[in-house]
TIFI-853411 format. One record per residue (C-alpha): x, y, z. Coordinates in steps of 0.05 Angstrom, whole numbers, plus 5000, padded with zeros to 4 digits. Example, Ala and Ser with C-alpha at 12.3 -4.5 7.8 and 13.67 -1.06 7.14 Angstrom:
residues 2
<node><east>5246</east><north>4910</north><up>5156</up></node>
<node><east>5273</east><north>4979</north><up>5143</up></node>
end
This chain:
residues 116
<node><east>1232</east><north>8219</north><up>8227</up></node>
<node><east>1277</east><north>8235</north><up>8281</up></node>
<node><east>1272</east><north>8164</north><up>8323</up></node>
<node><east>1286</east><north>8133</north><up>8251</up></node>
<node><east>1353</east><north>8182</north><up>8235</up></node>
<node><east>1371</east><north>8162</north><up>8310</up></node>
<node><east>1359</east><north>8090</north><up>8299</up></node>
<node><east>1406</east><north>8088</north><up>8230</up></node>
<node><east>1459</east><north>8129</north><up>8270</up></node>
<node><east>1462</east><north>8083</north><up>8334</up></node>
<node><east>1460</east><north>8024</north><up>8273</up></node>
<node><east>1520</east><north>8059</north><up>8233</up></node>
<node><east>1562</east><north>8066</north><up>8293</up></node>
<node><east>1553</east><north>7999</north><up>8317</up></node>
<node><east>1578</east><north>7966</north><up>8242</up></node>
<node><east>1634</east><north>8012</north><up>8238</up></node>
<node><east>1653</east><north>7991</north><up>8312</up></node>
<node><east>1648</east><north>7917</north><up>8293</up></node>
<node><east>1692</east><north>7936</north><up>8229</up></node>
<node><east>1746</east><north>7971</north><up>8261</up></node>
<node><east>1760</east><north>7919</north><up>8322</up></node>
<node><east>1762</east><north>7861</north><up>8266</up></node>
<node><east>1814</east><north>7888</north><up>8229</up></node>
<node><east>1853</east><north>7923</north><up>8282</up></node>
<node><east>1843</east><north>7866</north><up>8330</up></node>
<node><east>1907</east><north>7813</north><up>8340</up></node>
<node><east>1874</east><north>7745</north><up>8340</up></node>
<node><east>1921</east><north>7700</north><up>8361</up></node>
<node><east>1871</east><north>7643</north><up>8367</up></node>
<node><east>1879</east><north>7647</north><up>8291</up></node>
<node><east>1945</east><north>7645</north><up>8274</up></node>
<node><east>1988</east><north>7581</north><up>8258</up></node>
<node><east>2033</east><north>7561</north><up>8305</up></node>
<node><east>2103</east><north>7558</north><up>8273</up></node>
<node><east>2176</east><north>7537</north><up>8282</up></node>
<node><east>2231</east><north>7538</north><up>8238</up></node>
<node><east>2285</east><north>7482</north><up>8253</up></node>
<node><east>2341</east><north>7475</north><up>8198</up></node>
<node><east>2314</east><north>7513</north><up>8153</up></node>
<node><east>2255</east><north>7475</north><up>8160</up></node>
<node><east>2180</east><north>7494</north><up>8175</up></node>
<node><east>2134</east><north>7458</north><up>8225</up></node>
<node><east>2064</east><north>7474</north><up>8237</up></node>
<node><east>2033</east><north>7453</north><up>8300</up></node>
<node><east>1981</east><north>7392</north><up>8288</up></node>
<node><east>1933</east><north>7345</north><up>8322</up></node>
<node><east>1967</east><north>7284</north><up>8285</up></node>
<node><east>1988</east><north>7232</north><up>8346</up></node>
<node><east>2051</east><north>7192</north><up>8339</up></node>
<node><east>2063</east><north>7119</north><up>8316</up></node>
<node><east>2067</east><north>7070</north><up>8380</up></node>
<node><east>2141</east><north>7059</north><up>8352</up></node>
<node><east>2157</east><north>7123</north><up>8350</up></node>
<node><east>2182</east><north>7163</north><up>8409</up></node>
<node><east>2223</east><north>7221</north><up>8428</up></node>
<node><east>2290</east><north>7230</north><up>8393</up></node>
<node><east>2352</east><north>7273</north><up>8412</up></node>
<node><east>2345</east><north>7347</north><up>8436</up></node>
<node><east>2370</east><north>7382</north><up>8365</up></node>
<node><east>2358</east><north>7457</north><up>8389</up></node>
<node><east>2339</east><north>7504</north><up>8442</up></node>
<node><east>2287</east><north>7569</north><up>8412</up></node>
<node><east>2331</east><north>7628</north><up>8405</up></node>
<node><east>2273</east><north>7674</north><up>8382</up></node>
<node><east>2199</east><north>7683</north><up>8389</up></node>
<node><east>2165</east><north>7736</north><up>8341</up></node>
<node><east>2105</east><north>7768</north><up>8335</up></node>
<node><east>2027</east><north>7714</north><up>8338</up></node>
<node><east>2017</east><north>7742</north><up>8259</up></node>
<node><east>2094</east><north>7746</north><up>8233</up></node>
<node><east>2129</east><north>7686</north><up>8206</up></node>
<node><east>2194</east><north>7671</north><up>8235</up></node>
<node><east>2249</east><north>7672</north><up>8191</up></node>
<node><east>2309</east><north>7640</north><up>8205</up></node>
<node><east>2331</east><north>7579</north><up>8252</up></node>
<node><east>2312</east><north>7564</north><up>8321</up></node>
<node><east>2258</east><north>7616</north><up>8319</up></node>
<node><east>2182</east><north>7611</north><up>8329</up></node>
<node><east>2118</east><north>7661</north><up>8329</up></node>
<node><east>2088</east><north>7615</north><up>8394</up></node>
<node><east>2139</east><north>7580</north><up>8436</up></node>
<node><east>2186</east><north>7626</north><up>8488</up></node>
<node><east>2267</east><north>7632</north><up>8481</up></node>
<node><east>2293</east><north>7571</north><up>8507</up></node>
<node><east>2230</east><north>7524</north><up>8493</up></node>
<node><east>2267</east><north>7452</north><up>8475</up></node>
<node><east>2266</east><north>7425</north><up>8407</up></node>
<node><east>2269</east><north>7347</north><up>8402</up></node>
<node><east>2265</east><north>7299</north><up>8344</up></node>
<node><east>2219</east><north>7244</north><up>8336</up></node>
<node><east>2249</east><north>7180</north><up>8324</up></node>
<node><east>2234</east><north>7137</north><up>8259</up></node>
<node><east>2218</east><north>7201</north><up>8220</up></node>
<node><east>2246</east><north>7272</north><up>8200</up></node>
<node><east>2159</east><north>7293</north><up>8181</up></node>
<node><east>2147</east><north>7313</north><up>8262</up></node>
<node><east>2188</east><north>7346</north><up>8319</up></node>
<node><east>2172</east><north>7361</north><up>8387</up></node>
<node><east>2185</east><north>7422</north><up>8426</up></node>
<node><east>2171</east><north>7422</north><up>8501</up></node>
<node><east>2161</east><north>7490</north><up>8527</up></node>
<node><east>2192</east><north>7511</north><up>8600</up></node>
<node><east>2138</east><north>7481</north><up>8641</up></node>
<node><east>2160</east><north>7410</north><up>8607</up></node>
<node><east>2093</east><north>7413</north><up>8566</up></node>
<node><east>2096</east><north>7389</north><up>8494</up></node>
<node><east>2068</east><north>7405</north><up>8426</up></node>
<node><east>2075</east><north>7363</north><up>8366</up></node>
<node><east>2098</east><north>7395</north><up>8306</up></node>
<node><east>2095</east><north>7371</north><up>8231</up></node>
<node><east>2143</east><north>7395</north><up>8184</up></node>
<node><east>2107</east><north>7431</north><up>8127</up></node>
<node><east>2106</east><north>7408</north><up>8051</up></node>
<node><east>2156</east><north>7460</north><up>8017</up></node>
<node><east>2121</east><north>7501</north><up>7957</up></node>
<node><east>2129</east><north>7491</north><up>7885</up></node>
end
């Protein structure tokens, strides 16, 4: 009787554990990677550009990064990319943007469908 209470015990702590570091837990692995430009939301995609297309003009510099899990809210702000990441157009289409962060790497993004 006694190995079988210890047994449930060491088994009740363990879930509860597992519970509490999932929902406490900041995954950022998880969250979307998002910039607002113009009012405008991009999500960070896989999607690879045209042949035709190719880098545009620089039409911002980040001026905020928030919080992996809180959307950013106004301009020039993202939840991924630091403060002064570059934000270029792509040209032949207003659907993608690139930002290039301060070690010149850069991430496609792909401007998001606006809700109904």
């Amino acid at each position: 009787m006694k190995r079988t209470l210890s047994f449930l015990s060491v088994v009740y702590l363990t879930v509860l554990t597992a519970c509490n570091q999932e929902s406490t837990g900041e995954n950022i692995e998880s969250s979307a990677i998002i910039v607002v430009v113009e009012n405008k939301e991009y999500n960070r995609t896989e999607d690879k550009l045209d042949q035709t297309q190719e880098i545009g003009d620089q039409i911002g510099t980040l001026k905020k990064k928030t919080k992996a899990t809180t959307m950013p809210e106004g301009n020039n702000q993202s939840n991924y990319f630091t403060v002064g990441s570059e934000i270029y157009s792509v040209k032949g289409t207003e659907d993608y943007i690139i930002v290039k962060d301060k070690d010149h790497k850069s991430q496609l993004m792909k401007k998001v469908a606006p809700k109904r």
